[in-house]
N, C-alpha and C positions, 0 to 999 in steps of 0.2 A: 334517602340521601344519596347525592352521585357524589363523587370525590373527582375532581378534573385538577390535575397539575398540582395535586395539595390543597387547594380552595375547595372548601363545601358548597356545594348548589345544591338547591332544591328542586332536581329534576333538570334545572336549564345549566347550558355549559356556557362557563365563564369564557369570557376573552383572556387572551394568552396577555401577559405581564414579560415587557421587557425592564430590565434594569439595566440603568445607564450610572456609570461609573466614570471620575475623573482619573483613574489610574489605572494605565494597562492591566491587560491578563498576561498572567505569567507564560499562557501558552500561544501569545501574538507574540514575540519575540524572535528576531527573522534567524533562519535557521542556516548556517553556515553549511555549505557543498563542499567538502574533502574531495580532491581528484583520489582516484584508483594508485592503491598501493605499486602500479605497475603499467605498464603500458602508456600513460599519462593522458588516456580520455577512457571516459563509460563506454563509449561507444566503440572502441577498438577492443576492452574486455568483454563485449556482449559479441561482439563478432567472435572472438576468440573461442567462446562459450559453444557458441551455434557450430561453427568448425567444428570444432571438440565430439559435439555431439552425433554430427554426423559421420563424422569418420567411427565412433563405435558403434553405430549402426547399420554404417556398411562395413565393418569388419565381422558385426554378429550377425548378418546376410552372409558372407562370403564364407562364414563358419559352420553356418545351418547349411547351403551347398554344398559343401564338403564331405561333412556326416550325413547326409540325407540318404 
């Protein structure tokens, strides 16, 4: 016996079973976009982000020159 998707076959594999339903799925439900606690787009806090990162990575460069 082969077990495919729950359904028992005998060696052959079932066709897949869609189920159609009159009433949404809980998880189709359109999903609301909050802007950023700050700055007032994603896109000026992702820049912010990338900035950020690179300045402590040139300051952990200019730290390892220092002590080297």
């Amino acid at each position: 016996m082969v077990y495919v998707m729950g359904a028992q076959c005998n060696g052959v594999f079932a066709p897949a079973v869609r189920i159609v339903r009159d009433e949404p799925s809980p998880f189709s439900r359109p999903i609301i976009d909050e802007g950023p606690p700050f700055l007032r787009t994603w896109r000026r806090v992702y820049v912010l982000i990338l900035v950020y990162l690179a300045a402590v990575i040139f300051g952990l460069y200019l730290f390892g020159r220092a002590f080297a």
